[in-house]
N, C-alpha and C positions, 0 to 999 in steps of 0.2 A: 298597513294591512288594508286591502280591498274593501273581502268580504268575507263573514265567518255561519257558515251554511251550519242549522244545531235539526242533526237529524229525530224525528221525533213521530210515534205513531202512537195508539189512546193507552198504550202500559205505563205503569207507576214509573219503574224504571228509566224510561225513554223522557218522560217528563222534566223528572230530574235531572236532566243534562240541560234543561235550558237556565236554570239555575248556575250551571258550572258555564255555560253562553256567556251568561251576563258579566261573569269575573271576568271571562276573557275579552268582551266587549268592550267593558271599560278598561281593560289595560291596554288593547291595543288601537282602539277605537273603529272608523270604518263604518261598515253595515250588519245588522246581525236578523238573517233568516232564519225560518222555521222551512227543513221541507220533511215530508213523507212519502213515502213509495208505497204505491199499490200495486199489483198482479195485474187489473183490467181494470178499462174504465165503466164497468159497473161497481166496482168497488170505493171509486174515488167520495159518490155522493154520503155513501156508508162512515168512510173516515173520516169528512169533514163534519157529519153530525157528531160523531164521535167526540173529534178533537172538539169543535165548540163547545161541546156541555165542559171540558175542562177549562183551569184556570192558565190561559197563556202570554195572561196579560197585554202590554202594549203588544206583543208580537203577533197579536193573532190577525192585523190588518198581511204580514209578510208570509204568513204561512202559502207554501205552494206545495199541491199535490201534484205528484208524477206516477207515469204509469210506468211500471219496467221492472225489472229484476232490483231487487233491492240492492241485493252487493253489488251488481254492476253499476246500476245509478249512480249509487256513494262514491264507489271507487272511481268513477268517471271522474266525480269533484275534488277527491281528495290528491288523485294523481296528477291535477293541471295548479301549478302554483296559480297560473290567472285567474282561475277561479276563487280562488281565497282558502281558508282554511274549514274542516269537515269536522264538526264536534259531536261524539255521541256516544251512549253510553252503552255498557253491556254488564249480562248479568254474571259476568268471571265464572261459566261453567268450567271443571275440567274438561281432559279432552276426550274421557271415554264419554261423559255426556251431551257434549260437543258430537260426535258422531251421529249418537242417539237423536238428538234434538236440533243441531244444526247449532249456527253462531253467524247473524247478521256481520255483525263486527268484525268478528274474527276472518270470514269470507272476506270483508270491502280490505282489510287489510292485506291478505293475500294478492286481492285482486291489484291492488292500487299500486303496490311496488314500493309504495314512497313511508319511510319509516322517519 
């Protein structure tokens, strides 16, 4: 394996997948990333204070912030096998609340094609 991209912005939730990063880092070795997507790049300086006051351990030298639609980002990375593999988490909304409230994950999964 390449590379395994562990999508992450400053919610509890999202954190927790660098946790689930690391199983999969050590099983399958490689490189293991932190990125997050912002809306604009006034938001980026916002996120990184954010993500710093958290705990992201050794990963926090890889984190990369990106500017752009979050599902399309993702989904860019998750849909190119050369890219390596896209980890992250969500918070299992159903889907009338899904509607309501939207679903990152559930969007990059639509978007990406790749199941």
């Amino acid at each position: 394996m390449q590379a395994l991209h562990v999508a992450v912005d400053e919610s509890t939730r999202s954190l927790q997948g660098i946790a689930l990063g690391e199983l999969l880092h050590r099983q399958w070795g490689g490189t293991m990333t932190l990125i997050s997507v912002v809306a604009s790049p006034e938001q980026a300086d916002k996120r990184r204070a954010a993500l710093d006051r958290q705990e992201l351990g050794r990963y926090r030298e890889s984190l990369e912030i990106v500017t752009g639609d979050a599902a399309e980002v993702l989904a860019g990375l998750a849909s190119d096998p050369g890219k390596g593999l896209l980890c992250m988490t969500s918070h299992g909304r159903r889907p009338a609340s899904e509607l309501l409230l939207g679903s990152v994950a559930a969007e990059t999964v639509r978007r990406a094609g790749a199941w």
